[in-house]
C-alpha positions in Angstrom: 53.2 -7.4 65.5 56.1 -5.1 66.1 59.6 -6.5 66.7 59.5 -4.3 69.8 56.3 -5.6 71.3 56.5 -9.2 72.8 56.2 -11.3 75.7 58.9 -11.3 78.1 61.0 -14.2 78.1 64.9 -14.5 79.1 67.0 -13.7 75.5 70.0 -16.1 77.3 67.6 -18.8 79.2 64.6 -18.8 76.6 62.0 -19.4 79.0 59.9 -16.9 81.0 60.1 -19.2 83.9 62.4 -17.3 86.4 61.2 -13.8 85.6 60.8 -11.6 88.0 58.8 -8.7 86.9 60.3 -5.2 88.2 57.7 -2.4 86.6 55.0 -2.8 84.3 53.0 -0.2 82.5 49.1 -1.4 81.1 48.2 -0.5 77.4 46.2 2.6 78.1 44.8 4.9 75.1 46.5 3.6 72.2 49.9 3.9 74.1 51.6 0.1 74.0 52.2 -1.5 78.0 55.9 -1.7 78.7 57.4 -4.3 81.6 60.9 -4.3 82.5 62.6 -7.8 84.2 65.0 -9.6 85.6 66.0 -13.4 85.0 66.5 -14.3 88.5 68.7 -17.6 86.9 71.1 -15.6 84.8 70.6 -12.1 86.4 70.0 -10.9 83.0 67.5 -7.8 82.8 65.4 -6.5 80.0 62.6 -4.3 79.7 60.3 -3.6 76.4 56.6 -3.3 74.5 54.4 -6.0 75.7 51.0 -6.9 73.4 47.9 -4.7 74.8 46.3 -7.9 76.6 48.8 -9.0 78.4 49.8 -8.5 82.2 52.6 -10.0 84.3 51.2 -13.0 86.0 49.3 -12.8 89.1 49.2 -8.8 88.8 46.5 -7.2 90.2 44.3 -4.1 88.8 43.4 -1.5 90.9 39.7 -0.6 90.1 
């Protein structure tokens, strides 16, 4: 897996635990999904490749 494309979790906290999940892009035709966040316990904010399976939790779809 590239360097570039992993889940999101805090670089300063290590967790994923306070994330709050600002945009999100889904895999779509061979194009990676990108996510961009914020830690919301050390106001930290990142954004990069996520693997083509994932989605921020509790995101919904539309049809």
């Amino acid at each position: 897996m590239d360097s570039a494309v992993q889940l999101p979790v805090c670089r300063q906290c290590g967790v994923d635990d306070y994330l709050i999940f600002e945009f999100f892009t889904p895999a779509s035709d061979g194009v990676p999904g990108t996510v961009s966040y914020t830690c919301s316990a050390c106001d930290s904010f990142a954004g990069h490749e996520v693997p083509s399976n994932w989605t921020p939790p509790g995101w919904h779809r539309e049809p």
